[in-house]
matplotlib code that plots the C-alpha trace (Angstrom):
import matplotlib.pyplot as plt

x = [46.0, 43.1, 43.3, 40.8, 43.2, 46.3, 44.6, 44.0, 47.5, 48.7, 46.9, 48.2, 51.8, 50.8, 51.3, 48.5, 45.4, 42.2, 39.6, 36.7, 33.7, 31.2, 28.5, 30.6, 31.6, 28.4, 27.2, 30.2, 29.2, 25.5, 26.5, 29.3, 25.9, 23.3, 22.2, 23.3, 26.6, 27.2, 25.6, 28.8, 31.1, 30.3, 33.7, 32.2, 30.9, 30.2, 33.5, 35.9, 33.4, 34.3, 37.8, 38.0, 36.7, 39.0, 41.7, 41.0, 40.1, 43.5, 45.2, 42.5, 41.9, 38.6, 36.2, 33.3, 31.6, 30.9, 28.5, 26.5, 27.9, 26.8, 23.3, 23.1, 19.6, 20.4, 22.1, 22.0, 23.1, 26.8, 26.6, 28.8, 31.3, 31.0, 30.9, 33.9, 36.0, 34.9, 34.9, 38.9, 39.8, 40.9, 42.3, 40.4, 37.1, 38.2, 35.1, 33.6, 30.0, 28.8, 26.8, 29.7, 31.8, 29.0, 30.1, 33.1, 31.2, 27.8, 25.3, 23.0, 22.8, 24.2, 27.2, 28.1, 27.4, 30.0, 32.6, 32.0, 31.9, 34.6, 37.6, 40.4, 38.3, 38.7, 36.0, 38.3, 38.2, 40.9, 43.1, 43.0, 43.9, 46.5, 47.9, 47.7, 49.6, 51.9, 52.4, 53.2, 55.8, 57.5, 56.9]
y = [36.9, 36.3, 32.9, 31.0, 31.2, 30.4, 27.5, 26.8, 27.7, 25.0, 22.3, 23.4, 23.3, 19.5, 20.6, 19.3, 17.3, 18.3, 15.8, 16.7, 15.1, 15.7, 16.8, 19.3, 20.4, 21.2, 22.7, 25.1, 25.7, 26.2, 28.7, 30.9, 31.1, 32.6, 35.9, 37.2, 36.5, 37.3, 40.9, 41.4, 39.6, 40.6, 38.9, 35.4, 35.2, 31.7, 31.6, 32.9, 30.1, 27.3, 28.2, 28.3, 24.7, 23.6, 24.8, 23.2, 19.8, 20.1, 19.5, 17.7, 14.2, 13.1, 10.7, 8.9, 7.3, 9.0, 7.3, 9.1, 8.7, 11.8, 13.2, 17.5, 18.4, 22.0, 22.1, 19.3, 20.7, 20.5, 16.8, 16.0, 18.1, 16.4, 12.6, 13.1, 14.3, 11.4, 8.9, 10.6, 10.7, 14.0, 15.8, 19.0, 20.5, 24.5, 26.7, 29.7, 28.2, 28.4, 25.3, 23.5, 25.5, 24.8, 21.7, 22.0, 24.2, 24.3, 22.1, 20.6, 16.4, 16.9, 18.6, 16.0, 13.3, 14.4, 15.6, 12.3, 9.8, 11.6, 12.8, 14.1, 15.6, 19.1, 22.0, 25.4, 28.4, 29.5, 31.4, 29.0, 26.3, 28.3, 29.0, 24.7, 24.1, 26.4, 25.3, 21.6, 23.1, 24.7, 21.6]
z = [-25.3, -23.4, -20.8, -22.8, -25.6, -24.2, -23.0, -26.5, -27.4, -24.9, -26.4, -30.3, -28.8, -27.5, -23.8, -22.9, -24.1, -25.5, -26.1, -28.4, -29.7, -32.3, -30.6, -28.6, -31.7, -33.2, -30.2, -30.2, -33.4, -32.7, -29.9, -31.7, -34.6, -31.7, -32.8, -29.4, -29.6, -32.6, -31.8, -29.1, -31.6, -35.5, -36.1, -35.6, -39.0, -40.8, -42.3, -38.8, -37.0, -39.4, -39.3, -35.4, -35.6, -37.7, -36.0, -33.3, -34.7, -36.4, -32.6, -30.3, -29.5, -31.3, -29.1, -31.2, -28.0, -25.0, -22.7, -20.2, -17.2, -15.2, -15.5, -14.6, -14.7, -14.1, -17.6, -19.8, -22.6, -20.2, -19.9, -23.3, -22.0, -18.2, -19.8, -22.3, -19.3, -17.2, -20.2, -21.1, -17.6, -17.5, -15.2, -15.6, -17.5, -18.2, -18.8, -17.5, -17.8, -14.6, -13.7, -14.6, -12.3, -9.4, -9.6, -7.6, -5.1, -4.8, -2.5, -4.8, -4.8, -8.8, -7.6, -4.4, -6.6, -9.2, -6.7, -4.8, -7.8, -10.5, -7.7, -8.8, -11.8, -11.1, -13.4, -13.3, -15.2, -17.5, -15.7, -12.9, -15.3, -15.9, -12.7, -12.0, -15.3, -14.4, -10.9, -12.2, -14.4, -11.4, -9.3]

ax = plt.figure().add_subplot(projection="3d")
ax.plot(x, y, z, "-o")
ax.set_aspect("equal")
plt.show()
């Protein structure tokens, strides 16, 4: 199982918490649909797409409002990801996109800002989600 789905996994068995919203829904949607990814993954046909979605609606946390809290020109289309884990206060955003990533790292005004204004929020990949979930458990 790759780590992106036992992250998944974790949030079916209710060990943690995944919030969700529509429109980072329907722009999961929209990217699992791009020609480009469908071309490296001819499984991700209409129906296997609207049964993923399903799935997971069937364990996360819907949120109807998220206000826009956190502007990232470098990506906007991230921003309803960054606002629902600012709006949820979550602990952690887990993706492999990388201008999120940059938040934690890079130099750029967009990333001090969030790192200064949104502490402890913490943007880690999946494995190293992993690894910190795992850590509390041994804690």
């Amino acid at each position: 199982m790759s780590p992106a789905a036992a992250c998944l996994r974790l949030a079916e068995e209710g060990a943690v918490l995944l919030y969700i919203s529509d429109d980072i829904l329907n722009e999961v949607s929209e990217v699992l649909h791009r020609p480009s990814i469908q071309k490296h993954f001819p499984e991700l046909t209409d129906e296997t797409v609207a049964k993923f979605l399903k799935w997971v609606k069937s364990f996360a946390k819907p949120v109807k409002k998220v206000p826009a809290k956190f502007n990232n020109p470098r990506d906007v289309d991230d921003e309803i990801y960054i606002n629902l884990a600012i709006e949820t206060d979550a602990a952690f955003i887990v993706s492999r996109d990388k201008d999120v990533l940059d938040l934690m790292n890079a130099y750029t005004s967009e990333a001090k800002e969030f790192r200064q204004r949104f502490r402890p929020l913490k943007v880690v990949e999946p494995l190293a989600f992993l690894n910190e979930i795992q850590n509390l458990e041994n804690a």
